[in-house]
C-alpha positions in Angstrom: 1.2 -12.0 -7.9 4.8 -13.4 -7.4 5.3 -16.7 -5.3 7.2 -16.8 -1.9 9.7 -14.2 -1.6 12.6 -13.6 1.1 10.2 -10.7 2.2 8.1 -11.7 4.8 5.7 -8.3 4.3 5.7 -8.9 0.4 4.1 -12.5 1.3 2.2 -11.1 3.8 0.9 -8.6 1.0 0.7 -11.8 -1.7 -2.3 -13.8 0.9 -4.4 -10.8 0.8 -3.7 -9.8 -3.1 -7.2 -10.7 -4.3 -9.0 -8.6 -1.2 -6.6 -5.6 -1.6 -7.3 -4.9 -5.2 -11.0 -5.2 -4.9 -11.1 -2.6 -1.9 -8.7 -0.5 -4.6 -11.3 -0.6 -7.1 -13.9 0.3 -5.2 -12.6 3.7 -4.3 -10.1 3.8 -7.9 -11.3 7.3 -9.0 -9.6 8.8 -5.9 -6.5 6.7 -7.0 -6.2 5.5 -2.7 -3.2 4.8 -0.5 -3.7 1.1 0.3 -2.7 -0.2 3.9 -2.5 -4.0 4.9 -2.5 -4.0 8.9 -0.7 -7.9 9.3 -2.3 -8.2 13.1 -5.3 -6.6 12.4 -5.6 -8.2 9.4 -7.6 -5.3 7.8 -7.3 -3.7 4.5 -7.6 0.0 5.0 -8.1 2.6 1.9 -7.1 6.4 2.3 -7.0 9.5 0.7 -3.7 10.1 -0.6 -3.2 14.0 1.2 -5.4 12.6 4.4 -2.5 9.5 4.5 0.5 11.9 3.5 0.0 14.4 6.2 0.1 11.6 8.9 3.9 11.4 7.8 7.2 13.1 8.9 8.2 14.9 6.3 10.7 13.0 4.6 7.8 9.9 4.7 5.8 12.9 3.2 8.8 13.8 -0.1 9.3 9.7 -0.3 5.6 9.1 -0.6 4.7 12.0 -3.0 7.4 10.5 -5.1 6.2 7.3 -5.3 2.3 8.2 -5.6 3.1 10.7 -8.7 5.4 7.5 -10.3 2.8 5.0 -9.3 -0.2 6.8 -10.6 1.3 8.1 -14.0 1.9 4.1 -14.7 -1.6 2.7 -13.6 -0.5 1.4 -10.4 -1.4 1.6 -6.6 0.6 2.4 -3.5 0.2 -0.4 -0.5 1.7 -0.1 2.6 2.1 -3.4 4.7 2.0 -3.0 8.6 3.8 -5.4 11.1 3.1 -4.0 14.2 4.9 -6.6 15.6 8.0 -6.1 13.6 7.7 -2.2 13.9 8.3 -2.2 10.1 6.2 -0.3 7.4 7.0 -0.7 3.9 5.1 0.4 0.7 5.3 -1.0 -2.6 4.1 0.0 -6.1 1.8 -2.4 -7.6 -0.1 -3.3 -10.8 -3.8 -3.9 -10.2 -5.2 -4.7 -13.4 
């Protein structure tokens, strides 16, 4: 995991690292949406089509895109959550 960034949700994201790939692997055959809730500070694993249809529908085309890319290289999707900040912002990330 990378050091400090300019992106306060990526550092957010970097604390947690450890926890958030060890819920992943727990549930890794059904290849989860991770979420990082920043005030709640809970790690939450969904079912990709369960978390998809939560979305608008151009959240929905975005995410698709970014699962099918993720998943063909061996990575994960995690969302981080600022309340707070009203922000929500995925990245693509290598687990292993």
């Amino acid at each position: 995991m990378a050091d400090q960034t300019d992106d306060p949700l990526f550092d957010a994201l970097s604390e947690v690292w450890k926890h958030i790939v060890e819920g992943y692997l727990q549930y890794e055959d059904g290849k989860p949406v991770m979420l990082y809730d920043i005030q709640e500070k809970r790690i939450y694993a969904f079912q990709y089509k369960g978390f998809k249809s939560e979305m608008s529908a151009k959240s929905q085309a975005s995410l698709t895109e970014q699962y099918e890319r993720a998943v063909a290289a061996g990575q994960m999707v995690v969302f981080v959550r600022d309340n707070e900040a009203r922000r929500l912002v995925s990245y693509s990330m290598d687990y292993k």
